[in-house]
C-alpha positions in Angstrom: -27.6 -21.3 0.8 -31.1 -19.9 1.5 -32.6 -16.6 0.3 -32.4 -16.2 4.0 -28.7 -16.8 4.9 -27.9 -14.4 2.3 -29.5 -12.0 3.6 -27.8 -12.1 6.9 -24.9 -12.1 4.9 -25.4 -9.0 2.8 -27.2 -6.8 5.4 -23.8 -6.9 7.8 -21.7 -6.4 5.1 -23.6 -3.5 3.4 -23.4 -1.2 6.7 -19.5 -2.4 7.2 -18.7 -1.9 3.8 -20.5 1.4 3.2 -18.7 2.6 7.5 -15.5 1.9 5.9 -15.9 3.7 2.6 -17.6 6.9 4.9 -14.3 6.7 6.8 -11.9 6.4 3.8 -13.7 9.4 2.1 -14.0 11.9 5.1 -10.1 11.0 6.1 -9.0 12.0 2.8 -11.1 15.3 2.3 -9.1 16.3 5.5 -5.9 15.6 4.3 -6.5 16.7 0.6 -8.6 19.8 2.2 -5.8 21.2 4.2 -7.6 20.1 7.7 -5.1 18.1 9.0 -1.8 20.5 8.2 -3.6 23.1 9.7 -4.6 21.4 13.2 -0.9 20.2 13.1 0.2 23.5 12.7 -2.2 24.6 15.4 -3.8 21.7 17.6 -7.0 22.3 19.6 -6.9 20.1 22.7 -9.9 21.1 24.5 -12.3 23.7 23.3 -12.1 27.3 24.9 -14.6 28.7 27.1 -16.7 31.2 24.4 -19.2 31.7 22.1 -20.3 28.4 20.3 -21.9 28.5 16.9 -23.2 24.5 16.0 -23.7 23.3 12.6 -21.7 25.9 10.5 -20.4 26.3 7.0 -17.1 26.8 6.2 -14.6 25.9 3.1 -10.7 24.7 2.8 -9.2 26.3 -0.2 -10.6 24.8 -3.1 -11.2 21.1 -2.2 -13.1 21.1 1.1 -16.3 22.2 1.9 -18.0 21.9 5.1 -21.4 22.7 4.5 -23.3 22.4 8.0 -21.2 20.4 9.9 -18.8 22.3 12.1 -18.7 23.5 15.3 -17.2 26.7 16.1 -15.8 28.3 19.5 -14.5 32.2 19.4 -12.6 32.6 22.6 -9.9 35.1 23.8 -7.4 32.4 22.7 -8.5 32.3 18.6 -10.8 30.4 16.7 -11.2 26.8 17.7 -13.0 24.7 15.1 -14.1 20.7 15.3 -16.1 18.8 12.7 -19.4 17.1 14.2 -18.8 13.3 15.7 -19.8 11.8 11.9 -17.1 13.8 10.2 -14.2 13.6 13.1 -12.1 10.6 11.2 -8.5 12.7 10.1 -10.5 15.8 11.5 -8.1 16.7 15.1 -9.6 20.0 16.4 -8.3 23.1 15.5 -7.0 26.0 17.4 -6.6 29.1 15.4 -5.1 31.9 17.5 -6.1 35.4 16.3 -2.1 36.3 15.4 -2.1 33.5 13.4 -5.0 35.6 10.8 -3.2 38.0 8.6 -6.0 38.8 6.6 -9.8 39.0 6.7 -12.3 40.0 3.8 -15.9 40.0 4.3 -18.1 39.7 1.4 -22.2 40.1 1.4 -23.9 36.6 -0.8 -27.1 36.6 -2.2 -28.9 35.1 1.5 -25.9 35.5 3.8 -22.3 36.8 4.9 -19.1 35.5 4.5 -15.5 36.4 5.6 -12.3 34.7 3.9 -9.2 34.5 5.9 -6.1 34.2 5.4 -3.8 32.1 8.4 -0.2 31.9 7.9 1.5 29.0 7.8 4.7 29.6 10.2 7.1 26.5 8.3 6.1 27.4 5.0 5.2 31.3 5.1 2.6 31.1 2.9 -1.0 31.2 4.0 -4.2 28.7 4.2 -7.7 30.4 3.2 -10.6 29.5 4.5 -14.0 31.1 4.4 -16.8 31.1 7.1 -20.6 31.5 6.2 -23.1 33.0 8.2 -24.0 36.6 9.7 -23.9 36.1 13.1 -20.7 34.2 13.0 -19.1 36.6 10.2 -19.9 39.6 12.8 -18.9 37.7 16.0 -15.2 37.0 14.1 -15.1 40.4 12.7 -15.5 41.6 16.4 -12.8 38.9 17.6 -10.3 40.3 14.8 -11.0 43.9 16.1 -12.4 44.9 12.5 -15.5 46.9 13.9 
């Protein structure tokens, strides 16, 4: 084979190789992340008509961080919440209705705001935490939770 053919070769198989590693890793980081029990426990078919924050932060417990690549809806109906189209594999939308948060705590970072909640799991009891970065959005959900 020439130089040539092996390049046709390899170029192909590097972007199909490196699409299916992309997809293995951002599938896993929403099951090990706590994404996909929570959008089972609360599904978010189509987003609500509301405020739309694009590109925002936001962390799973301990294991999955979303750093710039959510989008975010605050409606009358909860807290809707989809990954952007690059990070969607194992990523369903979420729905989080505002009953559903049993706890909120804002805390001020060095540059920004953040606010931890706490969203009951109805099967198990317990609760999923997640924290949300940013002052317009930690206000807007603050406002949404009837905290100011």
């Amino acid at each position: 084979m020439t130089d040539s053919a092996h390049l046709i070769l390899i170029v192909p198989g590097f972007f199909i190789c490196f699409g299916l590693l992309w997809s293995v890793i951002v599938f896993l980081i929403g099951r090990l992340g706590g994404w996909s029990r929570l959008s089972r426990l609360y599904p978010g078919n189509q987003p609500p008509p509301g405020q739309s924050w694009r590109w925002v932060s936001a962390s799973f417990g301990l294991f999955a961080s979303y750093r710039n690549c959510l989008d975010i809806t605050l409606s009358n109906a909860g807290l809707y919440l989809r990954p952007v189209i690059i990070f969607r594999i194992g990523h369903s939308p979420i729905l989080i209705p505002w009953h559903a948060i049993v706890r909120a705590r804002r805390s001020d970072l060095l540059i920004t705001k953040a606010i931890r909640l706490e969203v009951k799991d109805p099967e198990t009891g317990g609760v999923r935490k997640l924290s949300f970065y940013g002052s317009n959005l930690t206000s807007a959900i603050e406002s949404g939770l009837g905290m100011t």
